[in-house]
C-alpha positions, 0 to 999 in steps of 0.5 A: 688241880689244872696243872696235874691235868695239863701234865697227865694230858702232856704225858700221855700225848708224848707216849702216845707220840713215841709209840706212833714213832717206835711203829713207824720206823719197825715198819721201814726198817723192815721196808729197808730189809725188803728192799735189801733182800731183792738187790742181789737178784737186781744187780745180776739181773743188770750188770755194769759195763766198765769202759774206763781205760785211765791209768789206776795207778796214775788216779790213785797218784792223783788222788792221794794229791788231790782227794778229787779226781776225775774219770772220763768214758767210765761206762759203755755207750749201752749202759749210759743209755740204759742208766740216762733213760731211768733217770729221764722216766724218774723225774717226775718222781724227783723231789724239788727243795729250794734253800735261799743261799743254799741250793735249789734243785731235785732229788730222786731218792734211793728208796726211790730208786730202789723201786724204779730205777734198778740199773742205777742201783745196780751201779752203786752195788756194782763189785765191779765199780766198788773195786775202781771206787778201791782203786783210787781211794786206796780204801775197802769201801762200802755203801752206806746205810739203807736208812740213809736217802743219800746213800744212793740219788739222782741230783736234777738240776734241770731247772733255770737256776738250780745250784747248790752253793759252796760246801762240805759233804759231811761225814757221819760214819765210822772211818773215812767217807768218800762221794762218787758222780757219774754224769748221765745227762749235761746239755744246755738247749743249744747244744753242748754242755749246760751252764752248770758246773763242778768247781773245787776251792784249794786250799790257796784259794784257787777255784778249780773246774771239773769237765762233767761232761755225760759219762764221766766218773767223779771220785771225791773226799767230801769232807775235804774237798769245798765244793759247788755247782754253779747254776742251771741256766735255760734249757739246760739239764744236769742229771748226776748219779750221786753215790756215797760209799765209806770204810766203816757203815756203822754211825753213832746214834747222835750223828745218826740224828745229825745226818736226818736234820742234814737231808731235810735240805732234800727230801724235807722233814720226813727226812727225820723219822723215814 
């Protein structure tokens, strides 16, 4: 007789369970559609100034090579500053996880940023950067998921030791899969730029450095490219705008999962089911 209760227990515990987790995420998919129907007006309201002169065509030469290249004075002086001072408000809001032999840093994630920080994400909406994101890659690109945190973050790399360690920014979607920074803040106490760096692995082996300094545009294939930032030392600040775009926004249930247990490493187990 036990075991049948235990099971009848078990089952309408599991029900009760799947209920609770059918009504939590109606709840933020509509949050998402709510958040998507102001965004236009956002983006108008704050336009991105494009200052970029680099040569288009030399990038996508570049890039084609490469898969990684980098754009140096992307925005106007005005709009670093308007984007640097919401990303200084937000960082109490950030998020802060610590993987031994992965990554210690913060995350201000996009649903965040949605709500606080509307230049920043009128940049990752911007046409306008969407079309130099075009240029280079070669690609029609398109944000990714509502749904998916990384979709639009500020990383914060403001602490002594804050790094993530070599990896692959994984693909989950359909198509290809591209990452895009713009440095807003990266300054050591005595000045000049912090300790942290953007460094690449070739595939010979070599260990390459990327200059990010404020203001510069770094346009990427994640999952082609192994990749670090060293770490933080005192005093220093890093504050990147870390943006992912792709060919193709439609994703496969199971990899849909997949990516959720991935962004555990920044916003914790919510991660799972927000």
């Amino acid at each position: 007789m036990w075991p049948w209760i235990a099971a009848a227990i078990a089952a309408g515990g599991l029900a009760i369970g799947t209920t609770a987790l059918v009504r939590h995420r109606r709840q933020r998919d509509q949050l998402y559609a709510e958040l998507a129907q102001q965004r236009q007006e956002i983006v108008e309201r704050h336009p991105i100034a494009i200052a970029a002169t680099a040569d288009r065509l030399q990038l996508a030469a570049d890039f084609a090579r490469d898969v990684m290249v980098r754009v140096p004075r992307f925005v106007s002086d005005e709009c670093l500053s308007a984007l640097r001072a919401e990303a200084l408000e937000n960082l109490p809001r950030v998020e802060r996880s610590f993987i031994p032999a992965h990554k210690k840093g913060g995350t201000l994630c996009y649903e965040t940023i949605s709500r606080y920080a509307p230049q920043c994400l009128s940049f990752y909406h911007s046409p306008a950067v969407q079309e130099w994101v075009q240029s280079i890659t070669g690609e029609r690109v398109y944000p990714t998921r509502d749904q998916d945190q990384s979709s639009l973050s500020l990383l914060c790399y403001n602490e002594p030791g804050d790094h993530i360690n070599w990896h692959f920014d994984h693909n989950f979607y359909h198509g290809r899969h591209f990452t895009v920074l713009l440095s807003l803040v990266n300054e050591s106490a005595e000045g000049g730029v912090s300790q942290s760096r953007l460094q690449r692995k070739t595939p010979t082996g070599d260990i390459v450095e990327l200059d990010t300094s404020a203001n510069t545009l770094v346009v990427f294939e994640g999952a082609r490219v192994l990749h670090r930032a060293s770490p933080t030392g005192p005093g220093d600040v890093r504050l990147m705008l870390s943006m992912t775009y792709c060919t193709d926004p439609r994703i496969h249930w199971s990899k849909e999962f997949f990516r959720r247990v991935k962004d555990t490493a920044y916003y914790g187990m919510r991660a799972l089911w927000d």
